[in-house]
C-alpha positions, 0 to 999 in steps of 0.5 A: 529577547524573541525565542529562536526556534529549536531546530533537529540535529540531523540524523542521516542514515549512514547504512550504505545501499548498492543500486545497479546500473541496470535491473533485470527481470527474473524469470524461471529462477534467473535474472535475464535481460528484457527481450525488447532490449530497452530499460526505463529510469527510476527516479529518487523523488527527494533528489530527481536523480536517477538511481537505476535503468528498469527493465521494460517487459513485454508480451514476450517476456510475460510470456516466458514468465508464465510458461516458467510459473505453469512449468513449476506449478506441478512440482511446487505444489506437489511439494509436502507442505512442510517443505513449503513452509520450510521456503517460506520461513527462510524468506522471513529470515533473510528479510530480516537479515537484510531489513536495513538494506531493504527500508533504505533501498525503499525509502531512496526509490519511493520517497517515504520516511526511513522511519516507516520504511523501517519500523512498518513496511519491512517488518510487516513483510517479513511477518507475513511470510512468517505467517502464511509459513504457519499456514501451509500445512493447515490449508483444510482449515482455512476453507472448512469443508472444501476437502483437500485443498488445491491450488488455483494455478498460476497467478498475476499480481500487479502491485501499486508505488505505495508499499512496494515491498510490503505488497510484494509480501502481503500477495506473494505469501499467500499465493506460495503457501497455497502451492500456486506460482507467481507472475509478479508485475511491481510498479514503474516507479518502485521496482527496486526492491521488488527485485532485491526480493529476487536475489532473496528468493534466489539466496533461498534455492526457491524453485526455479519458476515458483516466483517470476517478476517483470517489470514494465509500466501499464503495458506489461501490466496489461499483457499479464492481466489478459494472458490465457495463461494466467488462472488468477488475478489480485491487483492493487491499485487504481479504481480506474484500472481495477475496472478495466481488469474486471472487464478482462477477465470476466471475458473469459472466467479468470478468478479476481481480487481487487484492492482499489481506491478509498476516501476513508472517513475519521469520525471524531466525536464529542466524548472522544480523548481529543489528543489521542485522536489529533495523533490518530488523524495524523497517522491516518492521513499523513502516514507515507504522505498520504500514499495510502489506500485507506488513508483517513481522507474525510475527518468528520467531527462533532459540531461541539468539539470542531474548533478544538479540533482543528487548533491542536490539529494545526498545533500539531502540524507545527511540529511535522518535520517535512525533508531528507527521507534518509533522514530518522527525524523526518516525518513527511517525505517525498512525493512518489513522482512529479507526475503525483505531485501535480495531481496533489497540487490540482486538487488543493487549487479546486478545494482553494476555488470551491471556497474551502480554508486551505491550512499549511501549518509548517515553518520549515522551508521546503528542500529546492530539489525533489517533489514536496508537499506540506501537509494540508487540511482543509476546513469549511469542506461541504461534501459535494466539494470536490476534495470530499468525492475525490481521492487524492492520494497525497496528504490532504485532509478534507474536515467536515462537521456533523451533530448526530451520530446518524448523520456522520453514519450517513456521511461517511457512507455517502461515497462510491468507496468503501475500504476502511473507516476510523471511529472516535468515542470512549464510549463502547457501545457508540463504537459498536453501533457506528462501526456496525453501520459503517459500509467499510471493510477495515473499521478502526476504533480510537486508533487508525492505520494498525495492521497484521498478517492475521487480520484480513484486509478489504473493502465494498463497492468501488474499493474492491472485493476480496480480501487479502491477510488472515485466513480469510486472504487464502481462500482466493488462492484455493480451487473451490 
């Protein structure tokens, strides 16, 4: 008798979510209506249908925002830094006490998992308020020898689709310790929860000013990057645009830091425990569909040790449960956008037309509604294919070979990135000696994917400067 396959029960969330009709931007401590008076829908990408009507900012709302952080830059960064400190932790709290509604909101309005809205993205925000609470009164420490520490003024910060929340945390955090104040733009298509954010600060008393967010796509972006009144930049995002925003404020001297593509290599060697890393190289790509940064793009994988790889790889695969994002046993969710989807669809048809095995392990059906895409790697990849120069930003792995550790070092830096890399070996010394020569700003060892707010955050070349996290991250936000 033929085995039939097991199936999951469905686990559902069953926490209820309230999404408003319309959003609001908030500016100097209140919600107010978009001085353009239009609104623009956000989509759930695992069903198409439209969850809210986004406020569109413009230059005039960009404009009052700025005045409101300039107006509360003086008082906020007066304020005894215990006192600061005190805003910060509450903050913490309340994200805490509202993490259910915050993973739910994030995974409806961005497509990915519950379980990784809930289990990574919501705690990792809460500790990194939490954190840089603990910071605000030790800020001469962070800069050794930089006397009293003084904030650099009023900052811009422009957050990408992928982590929306997470990175409202990740850049406001630091920023607030600091005693700067905030003009917070999040992406077009994840604004949500950036603006139940809003009623937190609110619930909090934060200081009318301190954190102001307008909402809009690239044109409010643009207006807020290139306001005179902005003393500083951090962006997440595109290496495209992170070079337009360069340009701008080099023009006329702003301080910047910049967070930007990759194409992060997963080197696997020979001696390395084969199934840990089947799991690390499934974090490493297929984490949030792919919608990451410093996802482990390129495995590269000793000679020896390839065809093994590659069969418990696609055994693995097997097992991906691809759905529902609301529900707990789904492993890959929904792309962000169709737009994204057909960027993710273009670049599987050239790696199909250069010559590469294109593998899309899986038995399950895809839903009929939303934007899907099983996960895939590719073998027989050669690193002038397209899909190895390329990111992707969606869940794509590209394989390649090597036989020497000189030549997957030479490899994995043979790219214009340079934002984190992962390393395969049980054996200490080679760890040292690969991650050393490595042009990467986070480099891995036999695991992939771990963060914390202590630990700092960047990359080389075209993946960006600065860093964000740890106390390396504050020093962007301190005068010199």
């Amino acid at each position: 008798m033929p085995a039939t396959p097991w199936e999951y029960s469905p686990a559902p969330e069953t926490v209820p979510v309230t999404v408003p009709e319309r959003t609001q931007l908030y500016v100097g401590g209140k919600f107010v209506d978009p001085h353009s008076k239009k609104w623009f829908d956000t989509v759930n990408p695992s069903t198409e249908a439209v969850l809210s009507h986004i406020a569109e900012g413009d230059a005039a709302d960009v404009d009052a925002a700025v005045a409101a952080a300039r107006k509360a830059l003086k008082p906020w960064s007066r304020l005894p830094a215990q006192e600061r400190a005190k805003y910060l932790y509450r903050i913490a709290r309340r994200i805490q006490e509202r993490a259910r509604e915050l993973a739910v909101l994030e995974t409806m309005d961005g497509g990915k998992p519950i379980k990784e809205s809930r289990d990574v993205d919501v705690p990792l925000a809460a500790q990194h308020f939490f954190h840089h609470a603990g910071w605000c009164d030790k800020l001469r420490y962070a800069v050794p020898g930089a006397g009293d520490p003084r904030p650099v003024g009023v900052c811009a910060q422009v957050i990408p689709w992928n982590f929306p929340l997470l990175m409202a945390a990740w850049k406001l955090a630091p920023a607030l310790a600091c005693g700067n104040t905030v003009v917070l733009k999040p992406a077009e298509t994840t604004s949500l929860t950036a603006m139940r954010l809003a009623e937190i600060l609110q619930e909090c008393d934060l200081p009318p000013g301190v954190v102001n967010i307008v909402t809009g796509a690239g044109d409010t972006g643009r207006a807020l990057v290139e306001h005179e009144g902005i003393d500083k930049v951090a962006f997440t995002g595109s290496t495209e645009v992170g070079k337009r925003i360069a340009k701008a404020c080099a023009a006329r001297g702003t301080r910047l830091t910049l967070e930007l593509g990759g194409k992060s290599p997963n080197i696997v060697f020979a001696d390395a425990a084969i199934d840990q890393a089947i799991e690390g190289i499934v974090q490493g790509i297929w984490f949030n569909q792919g919608h990451v940064c410093c996802a482990g793009s390129r495995l590269f994988v000793e000679e020896s040790v390839l065809p093994e790889v590659t069969r418990k790889l696609e055994m693995r695969m097997r097992s991906l449960r691809v759905g529902d994002p609301l529900d707990k046993n789904t492993d890959i969710g929904a792309i962000n956008s169709k737009g994204q989807l057909q960027t993710i669809e273009r670049y599987i048809a050239a790696g199909a037309d250069e010559g590469c095995t294109v593998c899309q392990p899986g038995p399950q059906a895809l839903p009929a509604k939303g934007y899907w895409c099983r996960p895939t790697f590719m073998t027989g990849v050669q690193p002038s294919h397209v899909v190895a120069r390329e990111e992707i930003f969606g869940p794509v792995l590209a394989v390649m070979s090597f036989r020497t550790p000189e030549e997957a070092i030479m490899r994995a830096n043979n790219t214009p990135y340079g934002l984190a890399a992962g390393v395969w070996t049980e054996k200490g010394s080679k760890v040292f000696d690969v991650a050393r020569r490595l042009q990467a700003g986070v480099v891995w060892c036999n695991t992939y994917n771990q963060f914390d707010a202590t630990s700092p955050f960047g990359g080389f070349k075209e993946s960006g400067f600065g860093r964000e996290g740890g106390m390396q991250g504050l020093a962007a936000y301190l005068a010199e």
